[in-house]
Every structure is written in structure tokens, then in C-alpha cells.
NUKEKE-551076 format. One record per residue: x, z, y negated of N, C-alpha, C, CB in turn. Coordinates in steps of 0.2 Angstrom, whole numbers, plus 5000, padded with zeros to 4 digits. Atoms other than C-alpha are relative to their C-alpha. Glycine has a CB too. Layout:
<sites>
XZYXZYXZYXZY
...
</sites>
This chain:
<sites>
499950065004586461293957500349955005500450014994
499650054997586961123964500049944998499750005007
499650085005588060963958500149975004500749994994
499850054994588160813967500849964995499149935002
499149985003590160783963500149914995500950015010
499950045004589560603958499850014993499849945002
500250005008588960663942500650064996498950035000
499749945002590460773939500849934997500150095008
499450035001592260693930500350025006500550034993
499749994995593160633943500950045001500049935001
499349955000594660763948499950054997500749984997
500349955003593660913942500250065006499250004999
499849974998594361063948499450074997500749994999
500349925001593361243952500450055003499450005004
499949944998593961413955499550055003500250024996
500449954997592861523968500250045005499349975002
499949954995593061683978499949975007499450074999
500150024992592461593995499749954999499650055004
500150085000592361383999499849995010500949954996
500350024996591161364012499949925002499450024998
499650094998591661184021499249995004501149985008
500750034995589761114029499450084997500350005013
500549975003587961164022499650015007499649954994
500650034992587061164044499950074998500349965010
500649964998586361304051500850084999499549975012
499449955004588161424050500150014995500649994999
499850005004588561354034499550054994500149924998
500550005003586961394025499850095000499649955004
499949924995586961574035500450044997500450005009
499549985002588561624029499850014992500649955001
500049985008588261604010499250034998500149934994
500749955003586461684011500150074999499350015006
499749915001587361844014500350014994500650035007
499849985006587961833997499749994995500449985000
500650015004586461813989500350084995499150005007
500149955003586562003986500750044996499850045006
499549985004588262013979500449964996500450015004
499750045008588361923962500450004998499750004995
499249995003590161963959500349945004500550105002
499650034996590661863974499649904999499950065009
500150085003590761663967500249995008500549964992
500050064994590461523982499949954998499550015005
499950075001590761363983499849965006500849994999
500350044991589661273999500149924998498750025001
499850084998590261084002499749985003500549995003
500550054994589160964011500249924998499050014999
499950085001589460784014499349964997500349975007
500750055003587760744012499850024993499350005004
500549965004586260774001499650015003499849974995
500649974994584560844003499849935003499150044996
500550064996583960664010500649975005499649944995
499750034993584560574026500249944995499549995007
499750055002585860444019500249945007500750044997
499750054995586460294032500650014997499749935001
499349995002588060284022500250065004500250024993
499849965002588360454024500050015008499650034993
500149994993587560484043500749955005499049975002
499650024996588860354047500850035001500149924998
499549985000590360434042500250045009500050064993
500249964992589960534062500449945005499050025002
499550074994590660354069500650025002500249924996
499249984996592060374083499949965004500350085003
499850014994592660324098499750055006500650004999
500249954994591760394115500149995005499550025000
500050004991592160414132499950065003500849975003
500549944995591460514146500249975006498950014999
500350024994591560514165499350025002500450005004
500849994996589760564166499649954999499650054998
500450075000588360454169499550014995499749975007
500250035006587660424151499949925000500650024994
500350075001586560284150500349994993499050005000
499650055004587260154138499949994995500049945001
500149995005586460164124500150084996499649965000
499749915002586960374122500749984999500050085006
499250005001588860324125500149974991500349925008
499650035007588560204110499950044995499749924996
500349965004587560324099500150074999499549995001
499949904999588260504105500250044994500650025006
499449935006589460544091499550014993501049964995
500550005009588060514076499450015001500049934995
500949975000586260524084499750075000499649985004
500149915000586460714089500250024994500450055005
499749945007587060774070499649974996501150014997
500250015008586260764054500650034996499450044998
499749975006587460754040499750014993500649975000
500450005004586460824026499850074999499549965002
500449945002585760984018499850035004499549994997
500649974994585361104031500249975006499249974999
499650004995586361014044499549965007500350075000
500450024994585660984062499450045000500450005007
500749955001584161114060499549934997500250084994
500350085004583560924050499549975009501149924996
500250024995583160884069500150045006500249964999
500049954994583261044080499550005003500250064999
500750005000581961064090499750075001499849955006
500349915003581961274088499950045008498950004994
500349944995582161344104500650064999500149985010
499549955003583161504104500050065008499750044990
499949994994583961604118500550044999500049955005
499349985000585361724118500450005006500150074998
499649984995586761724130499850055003500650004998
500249934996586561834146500750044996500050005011
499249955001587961994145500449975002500150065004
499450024995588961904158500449944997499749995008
499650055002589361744149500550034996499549954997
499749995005590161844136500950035006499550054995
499749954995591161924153500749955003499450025007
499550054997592961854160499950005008500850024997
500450044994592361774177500649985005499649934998
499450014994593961784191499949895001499850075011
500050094996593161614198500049944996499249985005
500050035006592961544179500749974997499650044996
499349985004594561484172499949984992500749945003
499950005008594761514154499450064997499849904997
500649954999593161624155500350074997499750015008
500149955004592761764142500450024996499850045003
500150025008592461804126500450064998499150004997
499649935003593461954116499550044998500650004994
500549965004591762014110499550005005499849984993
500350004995590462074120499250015000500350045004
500849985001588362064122499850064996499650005008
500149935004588362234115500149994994500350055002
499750005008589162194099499549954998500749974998
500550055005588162034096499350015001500049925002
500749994999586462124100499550014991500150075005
500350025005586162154081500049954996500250034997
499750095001586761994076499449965003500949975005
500550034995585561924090499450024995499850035008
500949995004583962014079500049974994499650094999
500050045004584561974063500049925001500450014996
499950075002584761784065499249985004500949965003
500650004998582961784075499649984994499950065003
500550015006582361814056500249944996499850074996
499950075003583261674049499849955003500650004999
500450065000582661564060499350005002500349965006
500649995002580961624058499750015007499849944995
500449984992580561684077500050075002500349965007
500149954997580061844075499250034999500550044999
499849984997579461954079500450005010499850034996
499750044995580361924096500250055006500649954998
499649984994580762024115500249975006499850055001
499650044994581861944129499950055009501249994997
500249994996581062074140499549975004500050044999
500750014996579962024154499550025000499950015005
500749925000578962164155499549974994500550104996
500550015007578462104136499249965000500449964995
500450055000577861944142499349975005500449964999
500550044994576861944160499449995001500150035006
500749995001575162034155499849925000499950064993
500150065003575161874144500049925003500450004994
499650074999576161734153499750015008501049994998
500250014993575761784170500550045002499949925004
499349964996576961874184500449945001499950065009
499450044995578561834190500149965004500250025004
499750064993578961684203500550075003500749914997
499550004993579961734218500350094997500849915002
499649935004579961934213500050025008499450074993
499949984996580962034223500549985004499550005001
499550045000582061924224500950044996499649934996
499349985004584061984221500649944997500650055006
499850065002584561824219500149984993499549955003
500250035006583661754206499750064993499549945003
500449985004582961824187499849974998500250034997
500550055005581661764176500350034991499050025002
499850005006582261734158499749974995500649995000
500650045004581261684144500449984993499350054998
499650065005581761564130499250014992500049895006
500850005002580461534114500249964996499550064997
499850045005580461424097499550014998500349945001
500850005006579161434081499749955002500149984990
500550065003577761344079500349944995499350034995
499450055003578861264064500950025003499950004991
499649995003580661244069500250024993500249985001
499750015010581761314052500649934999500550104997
499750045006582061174043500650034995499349994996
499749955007583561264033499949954994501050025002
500050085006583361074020499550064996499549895004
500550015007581761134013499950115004498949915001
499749944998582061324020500150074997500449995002
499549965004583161404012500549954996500550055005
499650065004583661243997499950064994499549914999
499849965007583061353984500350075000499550004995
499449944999583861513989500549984998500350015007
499450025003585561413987499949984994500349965003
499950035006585161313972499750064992499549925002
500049965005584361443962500550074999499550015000
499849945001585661593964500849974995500150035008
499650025004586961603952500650005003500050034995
499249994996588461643963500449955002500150055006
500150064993588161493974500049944995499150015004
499850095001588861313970499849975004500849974999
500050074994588261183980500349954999499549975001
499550065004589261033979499849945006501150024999
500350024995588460903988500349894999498950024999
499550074998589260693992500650025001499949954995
499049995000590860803995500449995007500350094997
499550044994591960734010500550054999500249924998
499449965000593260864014500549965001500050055006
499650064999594860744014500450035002500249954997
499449965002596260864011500050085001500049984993
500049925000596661024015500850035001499550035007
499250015001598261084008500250105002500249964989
499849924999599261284011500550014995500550035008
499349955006600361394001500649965001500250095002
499250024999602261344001500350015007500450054994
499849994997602461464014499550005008500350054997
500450024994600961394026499550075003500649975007
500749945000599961554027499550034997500150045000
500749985004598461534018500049944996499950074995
500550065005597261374012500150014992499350015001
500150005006597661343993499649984995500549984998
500850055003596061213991500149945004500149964990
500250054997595261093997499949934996499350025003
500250065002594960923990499449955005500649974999
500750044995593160823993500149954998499150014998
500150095002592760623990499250005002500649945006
500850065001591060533986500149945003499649984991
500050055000590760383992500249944999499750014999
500050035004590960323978500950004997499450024997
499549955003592560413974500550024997500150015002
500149935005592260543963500550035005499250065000
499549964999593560673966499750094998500649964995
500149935002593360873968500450045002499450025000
499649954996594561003971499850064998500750004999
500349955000594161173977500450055000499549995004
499549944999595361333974499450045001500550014993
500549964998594561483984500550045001499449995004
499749964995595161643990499949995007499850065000
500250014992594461634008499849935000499450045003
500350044996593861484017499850005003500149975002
500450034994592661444031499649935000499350075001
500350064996592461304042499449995003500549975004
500750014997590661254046499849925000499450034995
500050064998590661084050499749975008500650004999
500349994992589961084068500650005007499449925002
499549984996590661074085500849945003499650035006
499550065001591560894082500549994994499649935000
499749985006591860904065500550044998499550024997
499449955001592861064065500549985001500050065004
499250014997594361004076500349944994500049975011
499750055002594260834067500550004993499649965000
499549995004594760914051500550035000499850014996
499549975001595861024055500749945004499950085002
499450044997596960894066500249954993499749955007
499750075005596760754051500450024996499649974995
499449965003597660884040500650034999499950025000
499150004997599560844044500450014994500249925003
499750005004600160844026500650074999499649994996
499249945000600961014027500150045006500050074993
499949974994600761074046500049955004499550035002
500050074997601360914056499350005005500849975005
500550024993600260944072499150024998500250065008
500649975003598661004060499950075001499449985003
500149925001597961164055499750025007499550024994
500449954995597761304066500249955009498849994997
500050034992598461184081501050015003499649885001
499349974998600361264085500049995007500150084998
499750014993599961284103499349945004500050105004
500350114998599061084104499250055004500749925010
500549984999597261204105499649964997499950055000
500850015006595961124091499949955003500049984990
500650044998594761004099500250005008500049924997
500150004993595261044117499350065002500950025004
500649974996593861124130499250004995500350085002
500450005002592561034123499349995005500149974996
500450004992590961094133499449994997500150075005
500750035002589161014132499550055005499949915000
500749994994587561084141499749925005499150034994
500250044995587260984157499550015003500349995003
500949994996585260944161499949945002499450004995
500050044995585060864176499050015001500750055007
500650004999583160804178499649985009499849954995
500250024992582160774195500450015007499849935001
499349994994583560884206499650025006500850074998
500449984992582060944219499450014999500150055005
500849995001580260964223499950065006499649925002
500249934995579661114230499250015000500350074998
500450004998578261174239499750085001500149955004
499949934999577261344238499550025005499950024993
500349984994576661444252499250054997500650045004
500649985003575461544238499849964994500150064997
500350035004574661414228499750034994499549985003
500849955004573261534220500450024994499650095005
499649945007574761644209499849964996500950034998
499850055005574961574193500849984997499650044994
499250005004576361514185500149984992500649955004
499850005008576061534166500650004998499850064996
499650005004577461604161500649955002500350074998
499650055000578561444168499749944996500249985008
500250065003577461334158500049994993499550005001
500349985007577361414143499450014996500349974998
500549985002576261484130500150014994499850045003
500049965007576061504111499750075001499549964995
500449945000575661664108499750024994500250065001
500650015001574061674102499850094995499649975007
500049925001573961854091499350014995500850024996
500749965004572361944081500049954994499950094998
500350025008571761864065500249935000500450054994
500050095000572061684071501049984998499349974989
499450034999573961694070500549965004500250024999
499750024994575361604080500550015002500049955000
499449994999576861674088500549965002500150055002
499450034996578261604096499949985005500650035001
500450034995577961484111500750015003499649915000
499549964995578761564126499849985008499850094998
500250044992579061494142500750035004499949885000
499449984994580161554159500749975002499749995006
499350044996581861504167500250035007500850014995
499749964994582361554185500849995000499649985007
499050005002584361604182500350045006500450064992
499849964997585261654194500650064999500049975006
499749944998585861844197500650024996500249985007
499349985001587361914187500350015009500050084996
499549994993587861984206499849935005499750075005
500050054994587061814216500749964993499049935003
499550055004588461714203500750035002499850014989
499349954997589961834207500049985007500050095000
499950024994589461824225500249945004499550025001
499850054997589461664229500549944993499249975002
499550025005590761614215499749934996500849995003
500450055007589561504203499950024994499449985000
500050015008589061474185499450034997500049914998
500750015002587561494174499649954999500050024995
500250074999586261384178499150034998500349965009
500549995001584361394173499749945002499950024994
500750054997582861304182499449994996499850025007
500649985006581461254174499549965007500149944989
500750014999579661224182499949944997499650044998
500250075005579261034179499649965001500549974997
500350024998577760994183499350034999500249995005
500749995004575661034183500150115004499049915005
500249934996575161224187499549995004499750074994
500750014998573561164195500549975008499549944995
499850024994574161094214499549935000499950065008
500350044997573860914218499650025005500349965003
500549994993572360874228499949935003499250044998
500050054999572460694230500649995007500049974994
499350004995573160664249500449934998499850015009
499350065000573960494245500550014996499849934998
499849975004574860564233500850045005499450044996
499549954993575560694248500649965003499450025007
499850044996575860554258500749974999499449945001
499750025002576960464245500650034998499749974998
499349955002577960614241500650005005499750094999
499449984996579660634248500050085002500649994996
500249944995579060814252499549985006499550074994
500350024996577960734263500050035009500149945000
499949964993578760774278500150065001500549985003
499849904999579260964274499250025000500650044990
500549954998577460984272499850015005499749994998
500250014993577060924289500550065001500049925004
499749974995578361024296499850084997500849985000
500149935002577761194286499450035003499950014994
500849994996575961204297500850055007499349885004
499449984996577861254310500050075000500749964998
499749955004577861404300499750085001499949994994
500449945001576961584300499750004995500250055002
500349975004575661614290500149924991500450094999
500350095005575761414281499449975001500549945003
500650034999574161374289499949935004499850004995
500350084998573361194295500349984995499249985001
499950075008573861024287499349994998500449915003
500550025006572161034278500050034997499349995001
499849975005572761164269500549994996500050065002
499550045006574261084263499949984994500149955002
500250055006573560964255499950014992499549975001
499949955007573061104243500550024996499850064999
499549955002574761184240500349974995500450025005
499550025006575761184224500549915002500650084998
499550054999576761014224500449994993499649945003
499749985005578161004210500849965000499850074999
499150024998579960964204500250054994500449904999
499649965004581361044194500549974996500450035002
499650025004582361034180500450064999499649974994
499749935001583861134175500549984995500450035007
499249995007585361174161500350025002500150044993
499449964996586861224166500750014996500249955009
499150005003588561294159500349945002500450065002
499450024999590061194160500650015001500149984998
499449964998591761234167500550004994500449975006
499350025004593061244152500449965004500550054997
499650074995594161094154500349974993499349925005
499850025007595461064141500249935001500750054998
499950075001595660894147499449964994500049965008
500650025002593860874140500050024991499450035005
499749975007594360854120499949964996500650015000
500150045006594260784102500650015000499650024993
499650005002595460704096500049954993500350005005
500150045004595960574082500249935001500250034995
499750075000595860394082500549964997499549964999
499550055005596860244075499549984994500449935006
500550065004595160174067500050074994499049975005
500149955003594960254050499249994995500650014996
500749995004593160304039500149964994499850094998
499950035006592860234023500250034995499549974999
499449975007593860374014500550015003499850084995
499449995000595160344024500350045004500150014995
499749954998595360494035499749985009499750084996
499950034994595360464055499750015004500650015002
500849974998593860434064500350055008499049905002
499849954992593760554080499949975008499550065000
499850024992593960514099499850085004500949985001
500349934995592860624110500049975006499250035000
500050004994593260634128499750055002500549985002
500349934999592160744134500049965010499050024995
499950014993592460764154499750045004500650005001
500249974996591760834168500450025007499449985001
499749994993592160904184499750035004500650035000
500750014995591360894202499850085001500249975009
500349925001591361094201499150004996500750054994
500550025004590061054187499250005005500249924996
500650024997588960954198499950075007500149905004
500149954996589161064213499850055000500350015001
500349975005588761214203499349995000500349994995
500650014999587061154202499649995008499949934996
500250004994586761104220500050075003500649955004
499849934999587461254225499450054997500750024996
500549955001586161354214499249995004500050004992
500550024995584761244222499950035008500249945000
500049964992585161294241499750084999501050015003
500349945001584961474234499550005002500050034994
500949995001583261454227499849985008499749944994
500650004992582761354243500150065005500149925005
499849934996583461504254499750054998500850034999
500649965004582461624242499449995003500049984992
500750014999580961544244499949995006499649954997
500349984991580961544264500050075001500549965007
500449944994581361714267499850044997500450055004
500549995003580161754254499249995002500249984996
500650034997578961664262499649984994499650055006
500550055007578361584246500249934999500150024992
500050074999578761414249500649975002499749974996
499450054994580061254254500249994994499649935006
499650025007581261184241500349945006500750064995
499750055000581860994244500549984995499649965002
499850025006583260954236500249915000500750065000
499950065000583360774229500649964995499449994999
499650045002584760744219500750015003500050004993
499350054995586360664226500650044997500149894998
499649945000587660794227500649954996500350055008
499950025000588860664227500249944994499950025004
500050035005588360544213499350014997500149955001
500549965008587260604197499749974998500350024994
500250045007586960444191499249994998500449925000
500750015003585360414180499850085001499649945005
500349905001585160624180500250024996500250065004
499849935004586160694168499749974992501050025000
499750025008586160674148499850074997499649924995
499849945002586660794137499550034996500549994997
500249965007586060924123500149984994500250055000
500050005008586860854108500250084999499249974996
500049945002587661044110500949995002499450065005
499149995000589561044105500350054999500349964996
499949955000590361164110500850025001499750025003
499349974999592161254113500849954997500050035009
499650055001593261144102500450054994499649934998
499649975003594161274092499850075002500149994993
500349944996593761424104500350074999500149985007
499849945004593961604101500350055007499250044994
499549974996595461704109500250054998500549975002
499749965004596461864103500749985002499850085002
499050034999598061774110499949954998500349985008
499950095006598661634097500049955008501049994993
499750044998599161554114499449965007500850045001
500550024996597561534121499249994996499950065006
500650015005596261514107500349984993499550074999
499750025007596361454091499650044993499849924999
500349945005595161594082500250085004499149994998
500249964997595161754084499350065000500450024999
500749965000593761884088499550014993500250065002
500249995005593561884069499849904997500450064996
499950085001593361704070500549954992499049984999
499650035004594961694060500649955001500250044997
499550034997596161544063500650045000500149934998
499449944998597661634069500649994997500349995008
499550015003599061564060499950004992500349945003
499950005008598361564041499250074999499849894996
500349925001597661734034499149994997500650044993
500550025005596261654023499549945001500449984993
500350074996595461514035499350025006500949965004
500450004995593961544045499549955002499750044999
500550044999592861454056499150025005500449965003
501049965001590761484059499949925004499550014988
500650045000589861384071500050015009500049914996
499849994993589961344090500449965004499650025004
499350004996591661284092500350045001500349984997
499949964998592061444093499850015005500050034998
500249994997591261474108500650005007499449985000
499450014995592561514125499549975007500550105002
500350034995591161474138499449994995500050055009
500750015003589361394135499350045001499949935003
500749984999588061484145499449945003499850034993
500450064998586561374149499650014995499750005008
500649975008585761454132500249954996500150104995
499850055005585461334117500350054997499649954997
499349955002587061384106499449994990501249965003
500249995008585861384088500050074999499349974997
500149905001585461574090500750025001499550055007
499349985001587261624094500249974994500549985005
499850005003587861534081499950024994500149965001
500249965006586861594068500350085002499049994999
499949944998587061764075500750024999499950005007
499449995002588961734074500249994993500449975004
499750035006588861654057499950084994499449924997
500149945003588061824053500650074998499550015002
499449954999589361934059500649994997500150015008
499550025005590761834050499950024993500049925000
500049985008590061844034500050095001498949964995
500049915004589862054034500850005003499450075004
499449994998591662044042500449964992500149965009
500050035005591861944027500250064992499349965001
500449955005590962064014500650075001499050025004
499649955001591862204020500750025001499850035002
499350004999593662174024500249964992500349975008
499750045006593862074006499650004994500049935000
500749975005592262103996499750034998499749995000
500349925000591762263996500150034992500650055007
</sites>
């Protein structure tokens, strides 16, 4: 069922087993799992409704600063054009790719500071397949092998360097709005409580354990929520900001004892036109870097599945870097037009590859793959890089947020660095030349982000280095969890919707059977 709180007596008070704070892609995740256990009452909160409000999308207004070079109008628009606040959350506008973290992200990394996770690729490997069918991409395998017959072989195989990793997303992203609406609205366990504004979040006497929440409308209506449990699903800005606004009976906010909640917040950095490269086998194909729907008997359509060249669990140790994926971004076909050649900044590498063995004459050039790259790349945790809370306040009153999200040259370098590889790869492979073209030194007009917020209430087993633990429970109050990918301790170069669902899944049965059972 679901009440929008302006149509309820203002200062209405409920009682439910479990108060679900945000209806997105976590929130939503979380209380499906309790579809099957009608004893266990829920209470799901959302600020919006089903439709896209402007009131309501503005509440996301803050303050932003960055030293990265974000063109001017992202700086103004960052904190509110990446989120949907509304039914269903940012999935309102995802665009549905899905990827799991390698093993090794999850791995603590000597050269990484702050690096790895208390839980490890093996644990979240079920998690990985269920949350596949919630976001409607299966059925689904991340082996190679599965895909080459179909997509084509390998780039640069043979290679110890580099691996090929594959990514995919539906035909329709899931929409969780129109999804899964009546799942929630028709199950009886399930309350939806929709124009509700989390304001208030008050503890016991003795500060160990949430006693209720209090929402606000707009308009404001008034609703307070008494639950056994709690989970925070609010995204990866949202989380820190309510638990910092919540000073009334923990001066420095919930869950932030050792000044953790909105620090190491980390974003996916995609850096466009960083080189052009040149191939010494024209003829291969390179399907699977282009991608492909897959096309299956009876006129169906699977999941559109396209390549990433990553480098190496051992080249990443070796040469003490990051996770970084390349993408292929350009035609499969090779220019044939020479002015074209002429005007390229490969120009001169090609002339000098006739130098080479088994490159050929410059009239064979002219044929050869010609191209550029694009890449994603983790971020370094960087607790300078943080939410925090402004002096300006919203229009109910609570304190808009202050993101400083920060970089550091490791970041850029990191990329460069993975570049050299590849070109190294592709000479003593003898499959072609890599120019690299962006400016080690200054970025600008390369980067902009993902709209992928991440490690802002990060998950530790030490209170004094995380602010959840492995069970994504805040560390200082017994009855408080949080679900999304603020919890994340590093990024990966993977979009973080599959993990998150994945982790929203593994919460709820961690859920189910330590309280619910």
C-alpha cells in the first residue's frame, strides 16, 4: 500500500518492524525481500512521489567545489542533475550497464591507502547473480569464453598485461518507478510513505539504537516513524548528509565518533580522447570492443555486451597502479581516406611504422585501423575529498550539503601510466603503435564524471576506520543500517548499480535472519 503523508493528520505516528529511509535502486531491493515474510511490517520513506517533482528534485541543492576540471555548467548542476529524487530513485535515469567488481578491488592493495574491503568477491558472487535478475539482465556470464564465438576474439591476446572484461545492460534499463511500483504498493506488509523528508532522527536515552524517524511534506505535514531496525538508502550524498544534520542527541552526528560520515568521497573518473592508436592487423575484428545485442532464436533480445581492456591483477601490483578500463572508441572498419591520415596526429607514427618489420609500405598504411580511447578509472581514497554541511539551509530547514570532491595527481597519473602499458603491449606484440594524447600534466576539458557517488560512509570492521561494518551496520548504534554505495572502501572502475543492489541484497537476508527469522 502507499500514503502520501499529505493526505494523512499532521503528526501521525506509525509503528513497523523495519523503516526503510529512500525508495532508489537499494531502497526498493531491500523491502522486496520482504515481500515473502508478511509477519515482518515495513515502513519505505521517499521524499518524492511516482512523478518527477521540481520542488522536490531541488531539495538535492548545495554547495560544490572540485579541483577537477568540470566544465561550468556540471560544477553548477552536479549535486541535483545526477540523482532523481522520486519513486525508484536514480534507476528513473540510469542508463543500465552492469559490471561486477574484479576480485582484487575488494583486495587490501599495499600501494592503495585505505584499500579493501572486509568482504570478499567470493561472498558477493551470489549476490552478484541475484541482483542481475532484479535488474532484469539475465540471463548473464562475465566469462570470455562465453562471448568471442559471438563478439569476436580477443585484442592483444597473449598479452600478461592486459585482460578483456565485459560489461552489458538490457534492451530496457529497469525502471524500478514502473518496475516494481506495484510489488510495493500492493503488498500488505509494505507502507510506502511518499512526500516524506527525513528531518529528524532521534536514539534511545542511552544513544544505542534509533527510536524514530520523523518526515516533512512540503507542505508540512508531519510523520513519525517508530521501527525496530532502520536502513539508510538514501544514495551516496544523501547518506552522510543525514546522518551529520542529526546533532540533537549525538553532537558530531550519527555514526560519525571518529569525524568518518562524508569523508573519502570517490567518483569514477572518464577521461575522453587520452590516445589514438594504430593497428598492425587491420583485418581481425574487434566486435566484442564494440559491442553487440544478443540477438537469440525466436526473435528475442539479450543483453548488449561490449569489451574493456583492464589491466592485469599482477600488471596492477607490479607496477603499483589502479583499476583502470579502456574502451575502443571509434569505427571497426579502418579509414581509408588519406587526408584524413594526413590530418591525424598519428600521422607521423604512421610514417615511421613502414621503419618496422612486417608493417609494410606507406600504401598499406593508409589501410590500417586508425582510432582513439576512452577510459574509467578508480579513484584513490582521499578523506580530504568530502560531504559535508553548509550554513545555507533547504526549505524544511535542515542544512543543505557541501561537496568537495578532490582529486589527486596519482589519479591522473594512474591513467597515463596504464596507457604506456598498453602502447608497450602493442609493440612487442607486434599489433600496433599507441600515441598517447592527453596531457599528463593538465586534464583539462577531459574529464567529467559518472554521477557515481561513492565511499561516503565506507565499510570497515574497525569503528576507527569505517563507519559500517561488514554487515553494513553503523558501528555505534545496534538497530541502524546503511544500503547503497556509500559503503563502498574503494571504487573499481565498474559502475557501482550492480554492487549496490547486490549489497542491498545481502543486507536484507542478513537482515531476515539475525532478527526475523
Amino acid at each position: 500500500m502507499y500514503t502520501d503523508i499529505d493526505n494523512l493528520p499532521s503528526g501521525t505516528v506509525v509503528r513497523k518492524n523495519l523503516c526503510i529511509i529512500g525508495a532508489g535502486a537499494a531502497g526498493i531491493s531491500v523491502a522486496r525481500e520482504f515481500l515473502s515474510q508478511p509477519d515482518v511490517s515495513v515502513a519505505l520513506v521517499e521524499s518524492g512521489s511516482f512523478d518527477h517533482e521540481r520542488s522536490i528534485q531541488q531539495l538535492y541543492e548545495g554547495e560544490f567545489q572540485t579541483n577537477t576540471p568540470l566544465e561550468a555548467k556540471l560544477r553548477k548542476n552536479y549535486l541535483h542533475v545526477g540523482r532523481t529524487r522520486q519513486f525508484g530513485g536514480s534507476t528513473n535515469c540510469w542508463a543500465g550497464w552492469c559490471v561486477p567488481l574484479s576480485p582484487w578491488d575488494f583486495k587490501q592493495r599495499s600501494w592503495i591507502p585505505y584499500s579493501g574491503w572486509p568482504i570478499t568477491r567470493e561472498q558477493m558472487d551470489p549476490y552478484y547473480n541475484r541482483a542481475t535478475k532484479v535488474l532484469g539482465v539475465t540471463p548473464f556470464n562475465y566469462e570470455l569464453s562465453e562471448h568471442e564465438e559471438r563478439l569476436g576474439p580477443e585484442f592483444i591476446k597473449g598479452s600478461d598485461k592486459f585482460d578483456t572484461q565485459v560489461l552489458h545492460h538490457a534492451e530496457q534499463p529497469a525502471r524500478f518507478n514502473t518496475l516494481y511500483r506495484e510489488d510495493i504498493i500492493r503488498a500488505a506488509n509494505i507502507e510506502l510513505f511518499l512526500h516524506a523528508n527525513v528531518t529528524n532522527v532521534r536514539t534511545s536515552e542511552d544513544k544505542s539504537k534509533i527510536d524514530y524517524i520523523d518526515a516533512v511534506s512540503l507542505t508540512g505535514n508531519r510523520l513519525r516513524v517508530n521501527a525496530d531496525m532502520f536502513v539508510l538508502c538514501a544514495g551516496g550524498i544523501e547518506n552522510p548528509r543525514i546522518l551529520l544534520a542529526n546533532r540533537s542527541d549525538i553532537p558530531r552526528g550519527i555514526g560519525n565518533e571518529h569525524d568518518l560520515v562524508g569523508r573519502f568521497f570517490m567518483e569514477h573518473i572518464r577521461l575522453m580522447g587520452i590516445a589514438e592508436m594504430i593497428r598492425s592487423r587491420p583485418q581481425r575484428p574487434l566486435g566484442m570492443y564494440y559491442g553487440r545485442w544478443d540477438r537469440r532464436p525466436g526473435g528475442s533480445v539479450g543483453p548488449y555486451v561490449i569489451g574493456v581492456l583492464c589491466l592485469s591483477e599482477a600488471a596492477q601490483k607490479e607496477q603499483q597502479i589502479y583499476n583502470c578500463a579502456l574502451y575502443l572508441d571509434s569505427r571497426e572498419k579502418p579509414k581509408q581516406d588519406a587526408r584524413y591520415m594526413r590530418k591525424s596526429k598519428l600521422f607521423d607514427a604512421v610514417s615511421q611504422l613502414d621503419n618496422y618489420p612486417g608493417y609494410g609500405n606507406r600504401s598499406t598504411t593508409r589501410g590500417r585501423y586508425l582510432g582513439g580511447l576512452r577510459c574509467r578509472t578508480e579513484q584513490t581514497p582521499n578523506p580530504e575529498s568530502r560531504v559535508t554541511l553548509s550554513n545555507l539551509r533547504d526549505p524544511l530547514g535542515v542544512p543543505k550539503v557541501r561537496l568537495n570532491w578532490q582529486m589527486q595527481k596519482s589519479d591522473w597519473n594512474n591513467v597515463y601510466r596504464s596507457l604506456e602499458i598498453l602502447g608497450h603491449e602493442l609493440g612487442r606484440l607486434s599489433e600496433g603503435r599507441l600515441r598517447i594524447t592527453m596531457d599528463q600534466s593538465d586534464p583539462d576539458n577531459l574529464s567529467y564524471s559518472g554521477f557515481h557517488h561513492m565511499g561516503t560512509t565506507r565499510m570497515n570492521n574497525n569503528p576507527s576506520e569505517g563507519v559500517v561494518d561488514e554487515s553494513c551496520r553503523v558501528h555505534s548504534l545496534r538497530n541502524l543500517y546503511v544500503a547503497g554505495s556509500s559503503v563502498f572502501p574503494t571504487s573499481g572502475w565498474a559502475n557501482p548499480t550492480l554492487t549496490l543492489t547486490a549489497l542491498a541484497l545481502r543486507l536484507a537476508d542478513h537482515l531476515k535472519q539475525r532478527y526475523f527469522s
